[in-house]
N, C-alpha and C positions, 0 to 999 in steps of 0.2 A: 733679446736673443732667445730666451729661453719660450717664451712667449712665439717667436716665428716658427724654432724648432716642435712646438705643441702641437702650430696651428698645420705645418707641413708635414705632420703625421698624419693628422686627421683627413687632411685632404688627399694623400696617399692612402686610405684605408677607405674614403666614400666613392673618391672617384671610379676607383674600380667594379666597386659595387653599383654602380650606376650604370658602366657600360656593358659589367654583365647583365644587368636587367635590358637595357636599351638592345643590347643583342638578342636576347630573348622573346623578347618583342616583333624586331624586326626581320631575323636572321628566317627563322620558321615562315614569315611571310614572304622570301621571298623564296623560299625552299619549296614551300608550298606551290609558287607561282610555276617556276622549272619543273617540279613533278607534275602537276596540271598541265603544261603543256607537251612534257614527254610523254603523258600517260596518251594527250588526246591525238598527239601524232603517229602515238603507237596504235593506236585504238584505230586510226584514219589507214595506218597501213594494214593493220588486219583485216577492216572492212573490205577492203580495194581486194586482198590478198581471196578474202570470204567471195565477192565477188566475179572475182574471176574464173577460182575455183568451182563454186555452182556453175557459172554460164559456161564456162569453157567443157564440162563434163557432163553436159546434161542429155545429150544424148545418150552415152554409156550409162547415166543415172535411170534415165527412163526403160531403157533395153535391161537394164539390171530389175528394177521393179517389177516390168512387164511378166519377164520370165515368172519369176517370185509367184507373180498370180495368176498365172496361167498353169504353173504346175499345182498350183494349187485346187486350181477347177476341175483340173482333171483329175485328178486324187476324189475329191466326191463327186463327181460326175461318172466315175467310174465305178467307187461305192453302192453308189445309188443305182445305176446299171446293174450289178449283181444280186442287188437286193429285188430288186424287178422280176429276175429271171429265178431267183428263190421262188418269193411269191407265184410266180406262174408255174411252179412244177409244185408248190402247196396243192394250189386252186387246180392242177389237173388228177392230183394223187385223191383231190375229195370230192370230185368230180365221176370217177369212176370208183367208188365205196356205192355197194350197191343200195344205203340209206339215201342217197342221192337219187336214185332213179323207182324209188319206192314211193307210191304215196299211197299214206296213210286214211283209210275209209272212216269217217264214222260208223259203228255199227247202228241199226234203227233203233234198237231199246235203248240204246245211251240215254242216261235220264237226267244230263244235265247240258245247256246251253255253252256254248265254249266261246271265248271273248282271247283271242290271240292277237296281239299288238304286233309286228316284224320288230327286232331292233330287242326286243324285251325279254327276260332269261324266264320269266314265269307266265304262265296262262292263267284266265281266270274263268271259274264254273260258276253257274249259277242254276237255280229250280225251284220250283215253289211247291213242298208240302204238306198239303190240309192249308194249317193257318200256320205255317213255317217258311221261314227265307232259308233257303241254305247256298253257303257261298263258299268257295273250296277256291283255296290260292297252291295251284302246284309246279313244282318247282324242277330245275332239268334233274337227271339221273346223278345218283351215284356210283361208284364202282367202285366196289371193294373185293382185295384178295381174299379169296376162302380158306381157311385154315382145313388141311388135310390131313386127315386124323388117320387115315391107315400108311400115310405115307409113300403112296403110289405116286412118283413124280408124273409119268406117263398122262394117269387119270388127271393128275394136279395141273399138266398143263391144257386139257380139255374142258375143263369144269372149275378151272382155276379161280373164276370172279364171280359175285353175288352181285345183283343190280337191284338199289332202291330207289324210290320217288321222297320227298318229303312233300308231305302235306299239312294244310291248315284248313280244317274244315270247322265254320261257322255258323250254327244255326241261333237263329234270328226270331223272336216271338212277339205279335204285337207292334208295337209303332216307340217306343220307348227307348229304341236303341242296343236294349241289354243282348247279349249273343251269350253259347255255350260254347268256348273255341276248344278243339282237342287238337293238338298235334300228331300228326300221324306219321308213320314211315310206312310203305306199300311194298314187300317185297313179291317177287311172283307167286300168286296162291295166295299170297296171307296181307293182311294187314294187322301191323303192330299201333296200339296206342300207346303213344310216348305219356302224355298231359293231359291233362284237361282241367278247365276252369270257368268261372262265370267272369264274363266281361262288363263292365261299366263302361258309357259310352263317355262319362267325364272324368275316366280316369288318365293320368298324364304317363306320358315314358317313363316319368323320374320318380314315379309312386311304385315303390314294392309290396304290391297285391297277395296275401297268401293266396296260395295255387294249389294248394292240399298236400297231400305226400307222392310218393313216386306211385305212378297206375301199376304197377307191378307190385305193390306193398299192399296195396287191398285186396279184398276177400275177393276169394274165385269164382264168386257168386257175382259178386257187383262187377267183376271184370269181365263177365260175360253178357249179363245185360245191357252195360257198354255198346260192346261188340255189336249185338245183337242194335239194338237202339242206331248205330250208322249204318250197320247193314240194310236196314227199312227204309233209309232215307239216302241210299243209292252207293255209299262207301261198302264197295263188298269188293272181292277180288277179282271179278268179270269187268267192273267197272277199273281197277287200277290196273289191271294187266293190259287194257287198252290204252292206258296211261304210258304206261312204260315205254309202249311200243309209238308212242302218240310223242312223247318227251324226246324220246333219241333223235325221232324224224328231226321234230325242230330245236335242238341242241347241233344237231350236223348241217342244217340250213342256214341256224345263224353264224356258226365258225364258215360256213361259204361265202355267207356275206362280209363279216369283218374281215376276211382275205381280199374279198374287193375291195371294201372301204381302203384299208391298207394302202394296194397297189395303186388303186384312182389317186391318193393323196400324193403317194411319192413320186408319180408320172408327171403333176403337177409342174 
């Protein structure tokens, strides 16, 4: 007896353990099965739901879109129209500047060859003296306010701007490449020497060449043999002040053309 009651415990203490595993097992499998098939009948009704929904609304869908990009077109279409008709009141306002309707004569002594490219902000000089290359890269105007020293607003709005050139004039000796570059600024009447230095025709951008001290720190003596020295070889003030007048022309010619270029692109 005591022996049955042992063994009747034990098998009330396994068996249970048993069909909670066996539940475990199988219960999730079928759990599993019924959620797979709810999920996929749900899944089948939403499709059906999904298309219905598209095809039954597609034409308000497409009518809805259409709008969308149509108001859209005409928002830069209309942009673009205004910017059109900017540019066309530029291109008449520089049309009538009377730089526009001037053109500029060479005079006969000019004693350099002029190499003008369209499209391009600098011109290029050239001439040959004795056994010298001389080559002068000049660049459009500056305009700067003049500082009024007596304070005449009146006078300050008459005489109010100084107009310069920059210049880079080049003399060449020989076949060897070497030049004397001086930098120049041109203003009317005068020519200022900024620099000067000897060029090496192997030297790189990234090489810092001593260039001497500032032209305005030597002696007043060598600052004018300088002077003197570009003046012989055609930099003098008769030569830049046709510069000036030479510069503006085509500084105002090319802002006509990039006003085209502009417009032709955005008419596109």
């Amino acid at each position: 007896m005591a022996i049955y009651a042992v063994l009747r415990r034990a098998a009330s203490t396994v068996l249970p353990l048993a069909s909670r595993r066996a539940a475990s097992s199988v219960l999730p499998l079928a759990s599993r099965r019924a959620l797979t098939s709810s999920s996929s009948s749900s899944s089948s009704r939403n499709f059906h739901s999904l298309l219905f929904n598209r095809f039954g609304n597609v034409n308000l869908s497409h009518t809805r879109i259409t709008t969308i990009e149509c108001k859209n077109f005409a928002t830069k279409t209309n942009a673009d129209d205004n910017l059109v008709q900017v540019l066309d009141s530029e291109i008449k306002c520089a049309l009538e500047d009377d730089n526009a309707q001037r053109q500029v004569e060479i005079p006969d002594d000019f004693p350099f060859e002029i190499e003008d490219n369209p499209g391009e902000r600098t011109i290029q000089l050239k001439r040959q003296y004795q056994d010298e290359t001389i080559k002068v890269q000049v660049d459009i105007p500056n305009v700067a306010p003049e500082e009024n020293e007596d304070g005449d607003d009146h006078e300050g709005e008459k005489n109010g701007y100084e107009t310069s050139i920059p210049l880079v004039v080049s003399v060449f000796k020989g076949g060897n490449g070497v030049s004397l570059e001086f930098g120049v600024t041109a203003f009317p009447d005068e020519v200022s020497i900024d620099s000067l230095s000897v060029k090496q025709p192997e030297e790189s951008e990234e090489q810092l060449a001593y260039e001497g001290p500032d032209f305005t720190d030597l002696d007043e003596n060598l600052q004018k043999a300088f002077h003197k020295y570009l003046e012989i070889r055609g930099i003098k003030p008769s030569t830049t002040n046709f510069l000036q007048e030479y510069m503006f022309s085509k500084d105002h010619n090319e802002y006509l053309d990039w006003l085209k270029n502009l417009k032709n692109f955005i008419e596109k």
